[in-house]
KOLVOTI-742044 format. One record per residue (C-alpha): residue in one letter; x, y, z. Coordinates in steps of 0.001 Angstrom, whole numbers, plus 524288, in hexadecimal, padded with zeros to 5 digits. Each point is the difference from the previous one (the first is absolute). Example, Ala and Ser with C-alpha at 12.3 -4.5 7.8 and 13.67 -1.06 7.14 Angstrom:
% KOLVOTI-742044
A8300C7EE6C81E78
S8055A80D707FD6C
% end
This chain:
% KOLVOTI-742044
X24113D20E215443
X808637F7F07F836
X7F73A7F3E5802B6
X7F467806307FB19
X80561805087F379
X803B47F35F7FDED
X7F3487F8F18021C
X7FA4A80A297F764
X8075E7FCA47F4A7
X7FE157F25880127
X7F05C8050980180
X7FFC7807C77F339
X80A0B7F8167F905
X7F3D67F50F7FCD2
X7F9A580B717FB28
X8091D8044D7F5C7
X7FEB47F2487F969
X7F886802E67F286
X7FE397EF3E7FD56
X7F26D7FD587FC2F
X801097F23A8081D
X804237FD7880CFA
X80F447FCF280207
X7FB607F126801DF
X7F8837FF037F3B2
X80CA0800FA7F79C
X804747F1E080553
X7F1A37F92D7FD02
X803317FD417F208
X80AD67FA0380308
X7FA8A7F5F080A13
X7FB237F1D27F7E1
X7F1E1801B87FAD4
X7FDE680EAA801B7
X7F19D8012E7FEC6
X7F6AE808CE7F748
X7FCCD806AD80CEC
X80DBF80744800B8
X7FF03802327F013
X7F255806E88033E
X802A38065280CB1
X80F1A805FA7FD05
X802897FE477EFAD
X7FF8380CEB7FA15
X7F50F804657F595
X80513804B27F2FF
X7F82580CD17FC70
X7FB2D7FA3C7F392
X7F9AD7F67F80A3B
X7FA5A80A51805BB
X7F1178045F7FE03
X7FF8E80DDD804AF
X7F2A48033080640
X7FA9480C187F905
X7F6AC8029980DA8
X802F9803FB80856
X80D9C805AE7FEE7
X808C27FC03807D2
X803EB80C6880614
X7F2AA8027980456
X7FFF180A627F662
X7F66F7FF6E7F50D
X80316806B47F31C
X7F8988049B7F5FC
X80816805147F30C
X80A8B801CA809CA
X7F9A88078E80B21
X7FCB97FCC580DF1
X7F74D807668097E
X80BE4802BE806B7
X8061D806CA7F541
X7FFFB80EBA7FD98
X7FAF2806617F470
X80D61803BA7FCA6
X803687F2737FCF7
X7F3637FF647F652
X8067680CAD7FAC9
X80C047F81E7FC97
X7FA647F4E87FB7B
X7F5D5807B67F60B
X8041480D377FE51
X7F7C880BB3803A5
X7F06B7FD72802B8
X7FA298056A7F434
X7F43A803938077B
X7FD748015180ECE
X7F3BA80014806E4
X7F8C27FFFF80BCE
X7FE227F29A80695
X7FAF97F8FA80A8A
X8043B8016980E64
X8051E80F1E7FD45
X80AF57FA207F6C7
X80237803C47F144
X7FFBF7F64D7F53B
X80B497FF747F7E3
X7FB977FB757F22E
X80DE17FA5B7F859
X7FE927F86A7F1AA
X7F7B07F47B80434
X801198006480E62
X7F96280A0180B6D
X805588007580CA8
X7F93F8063D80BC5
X808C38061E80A7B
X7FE0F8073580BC7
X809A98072D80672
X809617FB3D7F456
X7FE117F31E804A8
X7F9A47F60C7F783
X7F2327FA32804AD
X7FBCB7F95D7F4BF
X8053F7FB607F065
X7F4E07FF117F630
X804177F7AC7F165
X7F4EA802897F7AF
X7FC237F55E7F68B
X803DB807197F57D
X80FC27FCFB80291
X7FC7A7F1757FBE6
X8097F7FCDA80A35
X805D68006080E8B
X80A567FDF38079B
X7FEEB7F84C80E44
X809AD7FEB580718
X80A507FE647F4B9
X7F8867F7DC7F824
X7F6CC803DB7F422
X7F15E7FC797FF14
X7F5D1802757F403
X7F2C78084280504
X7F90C7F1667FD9E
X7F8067FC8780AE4
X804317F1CC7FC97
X80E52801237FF1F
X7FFE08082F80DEE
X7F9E37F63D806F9
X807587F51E7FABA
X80CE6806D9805E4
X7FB3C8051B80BB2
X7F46F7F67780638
X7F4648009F804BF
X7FB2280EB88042C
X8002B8029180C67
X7F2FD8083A7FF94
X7F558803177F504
X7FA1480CDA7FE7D
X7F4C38045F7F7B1
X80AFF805907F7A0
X80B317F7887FEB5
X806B17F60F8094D
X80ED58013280737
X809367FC3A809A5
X804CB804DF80C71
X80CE97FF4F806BC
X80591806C580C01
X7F75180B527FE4B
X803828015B7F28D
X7F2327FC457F535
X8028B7FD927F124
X7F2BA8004D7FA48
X7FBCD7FD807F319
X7F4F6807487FAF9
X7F71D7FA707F67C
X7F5C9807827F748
X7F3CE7FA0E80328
X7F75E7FFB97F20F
X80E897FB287F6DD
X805987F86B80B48
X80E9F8042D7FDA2
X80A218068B807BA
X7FD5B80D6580246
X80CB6803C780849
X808CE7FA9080920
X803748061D80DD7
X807AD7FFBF80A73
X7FA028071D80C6C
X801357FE1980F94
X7F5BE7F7C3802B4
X80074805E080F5F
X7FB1180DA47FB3E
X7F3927FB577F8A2
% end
């Protein structure tokens, strides 16, 4: 018995090591003519070096002025206050209209986050974006599929789209839906 709580220590013990190199790594600098391959494999990024991706999120999680489809309207409740208006919506759920954002939910869950264009602004993922056509896909790419009324991007089930008035050509809203229910 003895034995093997003793080999499982030794086991988990390499686990418990939070170093973001390998033990062996720490002696490379140190060895004549250290090359640019240890500096770019082990040397550790400031964050100002760092470009955060605004899409996808790294979580897998895509927000929209703070919400994800796996939040609850409760959290849109914090975030916003009360809806000022709620209405019927698609799929049997109630849209929840708050001071320049709706929010459909089902079930209290949330299905999909609408922006209108009229908010000027919205927040992905953290990081603020103009309604300019332009300026959105400068920061996020290419789409990843056109539609008669706008263009988006998909991720892990998740679809920001990006809807465009046809006869002006600007933003119309932004929204976050699951792409697997349409």
């Amino acid at each position: 018995m003895l034995t093997i709580m003793m080999l499982l220590t030794g086991m988990l013990s390499s686990l418990s090591n939070q170093d973001y190199s390998p033990s062996y790594a720490a002696t490379v600098p140190h060895v004549m003519g250290a090359s640019s391959i240890y500096h770019a494999a082990y040397a550790q990024t400031l964050p100002e070096q760092v470009q955060t991706p605004i899409y996808p999120a790294k979580s897998g999680f895509e927000t929209l002025n703070g919400l994800t489809l796996q939040s609850r309207i409760e959290d849109a409740n914090k975030l916003y206050g009360e809806p000022f208006e709620r209405v019927p919506a698609y799929m049997a759920g109630e849209e929840h209209r708050y001071d320049g954002l709706s929010v459909g939910a089902y079930e209290d869950w949330i299905y999909y986050v609408s922006v209108p264009a009229e908010a000027g602004v919205f927040n992905l993922n953290g990081h603020e974006l103009p309604m300019e056509i332009r300026e959105i896909r400068a920061r996020l790419g290419e789409p990843d599929f056109t539609a008669d009324d706008g263009f988006g991007y998909e991720h892990q089930g998740q679809a920001l789209k990006i809807f465009v008035d046809s006869s002006s050509g600007k933003v119309r809203s932004v929204e976050l839906f699951d792409s697997t229910s349409v």
